[in-house]
Short mmCIF file of the C-alpha atoms (twelve columns), coordinates in Angstrom:
data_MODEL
# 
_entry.id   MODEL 
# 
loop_
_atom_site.group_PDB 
_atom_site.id 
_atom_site.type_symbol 
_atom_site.label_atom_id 
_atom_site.label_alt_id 
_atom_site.label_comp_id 
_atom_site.label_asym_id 
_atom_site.label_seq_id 
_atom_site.Cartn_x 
_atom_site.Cartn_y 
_atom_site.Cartn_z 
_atom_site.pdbx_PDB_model_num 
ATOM 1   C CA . UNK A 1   220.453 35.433  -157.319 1 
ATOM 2   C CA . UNK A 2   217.003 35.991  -156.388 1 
ATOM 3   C CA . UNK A 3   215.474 35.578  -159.782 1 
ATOM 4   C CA . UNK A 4   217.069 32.318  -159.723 1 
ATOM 5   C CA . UNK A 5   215.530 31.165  -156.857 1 
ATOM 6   C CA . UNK A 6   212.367 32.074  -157.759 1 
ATOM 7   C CA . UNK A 7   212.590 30.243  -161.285 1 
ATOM 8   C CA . UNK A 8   214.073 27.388  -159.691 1 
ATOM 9   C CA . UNK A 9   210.908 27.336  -157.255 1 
ATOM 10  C CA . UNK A 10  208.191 27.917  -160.217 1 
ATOM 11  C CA . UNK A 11  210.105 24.738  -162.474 1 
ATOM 12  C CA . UNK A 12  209.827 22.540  -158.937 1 
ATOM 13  C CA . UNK A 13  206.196 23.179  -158.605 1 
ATOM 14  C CA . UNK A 14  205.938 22.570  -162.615 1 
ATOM 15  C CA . UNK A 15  207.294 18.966  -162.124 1 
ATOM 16  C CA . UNK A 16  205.241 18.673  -159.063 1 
ATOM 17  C CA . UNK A 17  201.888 19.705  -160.593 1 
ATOM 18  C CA . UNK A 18  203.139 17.635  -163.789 1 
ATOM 19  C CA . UNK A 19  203.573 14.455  -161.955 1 
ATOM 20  C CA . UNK A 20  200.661 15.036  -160.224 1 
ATOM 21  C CA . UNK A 21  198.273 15.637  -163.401 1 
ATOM 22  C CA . UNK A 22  199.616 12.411  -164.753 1 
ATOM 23  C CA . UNK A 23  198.946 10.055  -161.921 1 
ATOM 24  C CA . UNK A 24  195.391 11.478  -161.749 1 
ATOM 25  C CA . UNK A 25  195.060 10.964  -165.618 1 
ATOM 26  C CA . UNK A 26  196.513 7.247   -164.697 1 
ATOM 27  C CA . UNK A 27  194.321 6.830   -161.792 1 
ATOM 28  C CA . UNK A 28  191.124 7.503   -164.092 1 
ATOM 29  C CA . UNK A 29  192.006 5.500   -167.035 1 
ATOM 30  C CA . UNK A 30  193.078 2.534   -165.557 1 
ATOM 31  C CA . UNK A 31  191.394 2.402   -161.545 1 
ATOM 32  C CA . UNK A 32  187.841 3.763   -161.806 1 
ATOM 33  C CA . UNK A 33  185.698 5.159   -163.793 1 
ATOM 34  C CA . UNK A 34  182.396 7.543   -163.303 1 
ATOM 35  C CA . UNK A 35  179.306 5.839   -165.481 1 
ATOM 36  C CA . UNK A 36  175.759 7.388   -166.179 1 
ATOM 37  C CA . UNK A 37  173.124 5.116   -165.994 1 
ATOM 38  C CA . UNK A 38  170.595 5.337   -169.217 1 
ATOM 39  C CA . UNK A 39  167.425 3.156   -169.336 1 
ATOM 40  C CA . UNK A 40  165.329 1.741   -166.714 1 
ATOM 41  C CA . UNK A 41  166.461 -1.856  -166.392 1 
ATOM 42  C CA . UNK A 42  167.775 -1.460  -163.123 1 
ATOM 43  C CA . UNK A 43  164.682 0.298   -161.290 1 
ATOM 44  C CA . UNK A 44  164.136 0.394   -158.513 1 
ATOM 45  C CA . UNK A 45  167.845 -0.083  -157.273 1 
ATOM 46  C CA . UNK A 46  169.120 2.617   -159.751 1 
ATOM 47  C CA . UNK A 47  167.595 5.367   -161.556 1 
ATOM 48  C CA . UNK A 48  167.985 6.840   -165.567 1 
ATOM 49  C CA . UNK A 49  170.725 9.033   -164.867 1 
ATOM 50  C CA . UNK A 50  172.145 7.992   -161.595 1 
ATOM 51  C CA . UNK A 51  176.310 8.845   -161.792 1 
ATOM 52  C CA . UNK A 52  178.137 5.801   -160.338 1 
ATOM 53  C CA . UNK A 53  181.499 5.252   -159.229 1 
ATOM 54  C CA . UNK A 54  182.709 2.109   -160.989 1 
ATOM 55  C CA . UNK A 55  186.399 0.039   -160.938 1 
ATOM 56  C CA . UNK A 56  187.357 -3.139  -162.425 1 
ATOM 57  C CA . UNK A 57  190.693 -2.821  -160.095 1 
ATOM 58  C CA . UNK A 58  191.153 -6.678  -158.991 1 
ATOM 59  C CA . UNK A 59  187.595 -7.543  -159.484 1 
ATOM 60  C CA . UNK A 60  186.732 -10.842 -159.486 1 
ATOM 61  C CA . UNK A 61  183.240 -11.113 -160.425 1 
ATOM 62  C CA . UNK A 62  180.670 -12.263 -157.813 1 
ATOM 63  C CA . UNK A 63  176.856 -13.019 -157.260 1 
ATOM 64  C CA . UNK A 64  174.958 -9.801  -156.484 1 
ATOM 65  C CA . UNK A 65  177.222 -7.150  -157.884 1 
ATOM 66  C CA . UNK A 66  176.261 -4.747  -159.792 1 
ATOM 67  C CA . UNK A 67  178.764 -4.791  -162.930 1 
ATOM 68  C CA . UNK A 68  178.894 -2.342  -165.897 1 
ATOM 69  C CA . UNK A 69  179.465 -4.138  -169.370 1 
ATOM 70  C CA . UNK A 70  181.233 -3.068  -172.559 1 
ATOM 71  C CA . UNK A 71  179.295 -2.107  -175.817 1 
ATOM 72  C CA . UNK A 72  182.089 -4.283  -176.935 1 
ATOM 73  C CA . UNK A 73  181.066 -7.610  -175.502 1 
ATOM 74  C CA . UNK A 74  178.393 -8.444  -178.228 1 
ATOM 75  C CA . UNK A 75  177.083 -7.283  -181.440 1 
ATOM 76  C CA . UNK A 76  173.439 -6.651  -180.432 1 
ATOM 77  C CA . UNK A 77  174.285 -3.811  -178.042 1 
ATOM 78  C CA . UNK A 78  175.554 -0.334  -179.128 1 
ATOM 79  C CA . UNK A 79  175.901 0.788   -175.246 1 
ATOM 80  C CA . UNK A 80  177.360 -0.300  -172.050 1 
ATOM 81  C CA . UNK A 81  175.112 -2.079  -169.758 1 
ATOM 82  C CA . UNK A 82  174.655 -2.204  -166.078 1 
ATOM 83  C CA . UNK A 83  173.420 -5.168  -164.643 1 
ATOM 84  C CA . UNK A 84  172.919 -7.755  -161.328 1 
ATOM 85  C CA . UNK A 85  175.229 -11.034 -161.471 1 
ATOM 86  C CA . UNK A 86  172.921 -13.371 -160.580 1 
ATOM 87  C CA . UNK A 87  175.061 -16.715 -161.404 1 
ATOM 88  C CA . UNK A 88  179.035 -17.351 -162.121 1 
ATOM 89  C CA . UNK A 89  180.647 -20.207 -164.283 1 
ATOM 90  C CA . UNK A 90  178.984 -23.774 -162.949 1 
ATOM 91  C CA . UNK A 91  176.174 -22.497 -161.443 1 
ATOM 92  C CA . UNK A 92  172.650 -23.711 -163.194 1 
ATOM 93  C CA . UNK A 93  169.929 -21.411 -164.221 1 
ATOM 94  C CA . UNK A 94  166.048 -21.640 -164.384 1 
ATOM 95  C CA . UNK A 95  162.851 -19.687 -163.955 1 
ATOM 96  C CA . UNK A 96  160.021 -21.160 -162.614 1 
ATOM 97  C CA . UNK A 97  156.227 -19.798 -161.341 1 
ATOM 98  C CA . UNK A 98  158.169 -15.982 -162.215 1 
ATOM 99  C CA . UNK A 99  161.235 -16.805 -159.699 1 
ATOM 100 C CA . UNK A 100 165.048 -17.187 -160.984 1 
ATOM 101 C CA . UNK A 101 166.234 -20.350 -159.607 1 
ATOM 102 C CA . UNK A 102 169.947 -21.019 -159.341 1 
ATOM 103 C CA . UNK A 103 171.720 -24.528 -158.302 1 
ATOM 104 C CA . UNK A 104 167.981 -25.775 -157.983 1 
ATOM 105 C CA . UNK A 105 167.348 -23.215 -155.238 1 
ATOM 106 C CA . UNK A 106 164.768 -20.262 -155.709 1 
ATOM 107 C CA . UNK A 107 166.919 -16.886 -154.918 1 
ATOM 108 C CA . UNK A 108 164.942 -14.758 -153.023 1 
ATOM 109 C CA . UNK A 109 165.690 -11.411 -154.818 1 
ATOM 110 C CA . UNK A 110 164.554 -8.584  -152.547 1 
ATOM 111 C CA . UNK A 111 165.597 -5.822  -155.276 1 
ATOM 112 C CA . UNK A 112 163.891 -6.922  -158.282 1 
ATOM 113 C CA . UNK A 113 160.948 -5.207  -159.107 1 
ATOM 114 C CA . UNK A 114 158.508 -7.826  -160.749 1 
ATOM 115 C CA . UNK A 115 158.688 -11.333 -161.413 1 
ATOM 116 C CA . UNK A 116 161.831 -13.130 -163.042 1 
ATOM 117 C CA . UNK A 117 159.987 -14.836 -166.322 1 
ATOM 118 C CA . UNK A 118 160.650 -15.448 -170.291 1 
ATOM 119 C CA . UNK A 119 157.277 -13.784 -170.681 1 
ATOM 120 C CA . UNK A 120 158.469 -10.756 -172.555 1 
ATOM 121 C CA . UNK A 121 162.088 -11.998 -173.640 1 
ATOM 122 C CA . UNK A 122 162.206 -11.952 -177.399 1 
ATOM 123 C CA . UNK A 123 164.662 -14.863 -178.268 1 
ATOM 124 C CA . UNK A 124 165.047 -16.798 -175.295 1 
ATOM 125 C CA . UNK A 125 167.785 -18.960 -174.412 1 
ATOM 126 C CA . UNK A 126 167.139 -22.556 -173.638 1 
ATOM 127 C CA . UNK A 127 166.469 -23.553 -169.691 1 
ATOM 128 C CA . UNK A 128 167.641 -25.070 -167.349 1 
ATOM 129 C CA . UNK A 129 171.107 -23.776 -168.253 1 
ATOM 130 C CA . UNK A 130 174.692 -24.153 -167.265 1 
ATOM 131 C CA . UNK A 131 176.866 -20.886 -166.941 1 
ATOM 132 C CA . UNK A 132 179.838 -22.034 -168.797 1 
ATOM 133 C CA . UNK A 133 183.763 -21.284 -167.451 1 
ATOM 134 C CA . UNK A 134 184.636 -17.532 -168.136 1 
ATOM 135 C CA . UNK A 135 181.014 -16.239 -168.132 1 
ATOM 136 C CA . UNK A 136 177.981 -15.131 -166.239 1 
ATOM 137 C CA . UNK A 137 174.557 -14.435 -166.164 1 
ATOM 138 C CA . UNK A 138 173.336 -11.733 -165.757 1 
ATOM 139 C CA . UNK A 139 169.686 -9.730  -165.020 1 
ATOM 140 C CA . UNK A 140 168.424 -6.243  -164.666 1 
ATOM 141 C CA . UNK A 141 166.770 -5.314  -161.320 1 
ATOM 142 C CA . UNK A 142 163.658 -4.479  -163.753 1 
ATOM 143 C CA . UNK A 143 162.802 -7.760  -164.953 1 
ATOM 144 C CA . UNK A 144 159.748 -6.654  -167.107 1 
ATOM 145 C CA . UNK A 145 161.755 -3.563  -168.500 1 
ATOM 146 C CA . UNK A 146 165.591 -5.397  -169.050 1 
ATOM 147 C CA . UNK A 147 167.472 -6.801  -171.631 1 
ATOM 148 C CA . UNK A 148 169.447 -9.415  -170.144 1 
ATOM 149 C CA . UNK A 149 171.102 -12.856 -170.259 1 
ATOM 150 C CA . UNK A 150 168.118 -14.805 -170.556 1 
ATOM 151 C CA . UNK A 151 167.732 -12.941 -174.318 1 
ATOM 152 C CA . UNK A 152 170.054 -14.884 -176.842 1 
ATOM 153 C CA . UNK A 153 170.520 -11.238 -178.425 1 
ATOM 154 C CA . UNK A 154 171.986 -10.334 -175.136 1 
ATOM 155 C CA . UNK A 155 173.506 -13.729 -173.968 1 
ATOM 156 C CA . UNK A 156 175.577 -14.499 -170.958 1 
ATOM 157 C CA . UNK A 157 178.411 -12.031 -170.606 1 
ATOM 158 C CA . UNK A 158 182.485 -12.787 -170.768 1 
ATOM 159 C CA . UNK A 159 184.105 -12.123 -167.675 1 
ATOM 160 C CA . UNK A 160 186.748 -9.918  -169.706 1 
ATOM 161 C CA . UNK A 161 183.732 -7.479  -170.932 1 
ATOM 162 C CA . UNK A 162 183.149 -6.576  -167.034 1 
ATOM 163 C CA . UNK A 163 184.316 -2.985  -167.182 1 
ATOM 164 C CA . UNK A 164 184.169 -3.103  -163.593 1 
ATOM 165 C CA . UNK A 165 181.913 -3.523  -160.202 1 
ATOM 166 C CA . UNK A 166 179.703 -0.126  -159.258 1 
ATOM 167 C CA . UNK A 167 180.443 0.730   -155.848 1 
ATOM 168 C CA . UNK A 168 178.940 3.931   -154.846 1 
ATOM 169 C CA . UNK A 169 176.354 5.855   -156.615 1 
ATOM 170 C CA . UNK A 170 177.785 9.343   -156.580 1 
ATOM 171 C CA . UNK A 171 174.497 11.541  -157.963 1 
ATOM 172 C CA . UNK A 172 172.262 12.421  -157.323 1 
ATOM 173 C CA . UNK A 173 173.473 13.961  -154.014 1 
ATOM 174 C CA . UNK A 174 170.797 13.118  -151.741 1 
ATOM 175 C CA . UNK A 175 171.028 9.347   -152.539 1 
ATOM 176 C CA . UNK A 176 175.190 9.589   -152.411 1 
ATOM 177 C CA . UNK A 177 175.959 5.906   -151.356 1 
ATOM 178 C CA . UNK A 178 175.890 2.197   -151.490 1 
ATOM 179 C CA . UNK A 179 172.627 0.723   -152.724 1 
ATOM 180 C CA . UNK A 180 172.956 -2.593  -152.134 1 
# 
């Protein structure tokens, strides 16, 4: 009678742990992910290497975010990308004096590391230009050092290439956090 018990108990905590692996498994694939960042595009906000905690859960993409981008989305890239939203569908873009302008206004853009120009953009697209439904434009925080929407190798992104908005960075340790 004993034994019985005691396989009984060991099969309940076999379903348990089973039903518990496969939500976690489920929770990874389809909630959040964990992405590396490789390159320096997005100095001085991120780092090469920085491990960030990233979900496309219900996101709606908005300006400032910091989204990570399929390899998928366009022919020139072999790699994901992570990069600042700086305008959605309707919004107009333009660089003037080495500052993005957006609606007509100049965005002041506290984390971007050098001036916003077409100086060093191989390819550029035409501006003044209108983000079109379904897309957006996006920048690294390393203007001098990115390649980004205003490249027509890189182009504005499709919404449905957003892998997902990076929340937290989770390495290295001692900079754990948000940082926006």
């Amino acid at each position: 009678m004993k034994d019985k018990k005691i396989a009984s108990f060991l099969i309940e905590i076999t379903g348990m742990l089973s039903r518990g692996l496969i939500t976690v498994v489920f929770v990874f694939l389809f909630c959040f992910s964990v992405v590396t960042v490789t390159g320096n595009s997005m100095e001085n906000t991120l780092s090469e290497n920085d491990m960030l905690f990233v979900s496309g859960l219900f996101y709606k993409p908005q300006l400032g975010d910091i989204v990570v981008i399929s390899k998928n989305y366009n022919a020139n890239t072999t790699k994901i990308s992570i990069k600042r939203i700086v305008a959605t569908e309707g919004d107009s873009v333009d660089f003037k004096d080495g500052f993005l302008y957006v609606g007509g206004y100049k965005i002041n853009e506290i984390y971007a590391k050098n001036k916003t120009d077409l100086k060093n953009i191989k390819n550029p697209l035409k501006f003044p230009l209108k983000v079109p439904a379904g897309m957006v434009f996006v920048l690294g925080d390393n203007r001098e050092n990115s390649h980004d929407s205003r490249s027509a190798d890189f182009d504005l992104v499709d919404i449905r290439y957003i892998l997902g908005k990076a929340y937290v960075r989770l390495y290295p340790f001692m900079k754990y956090g948000d940082f926006e």
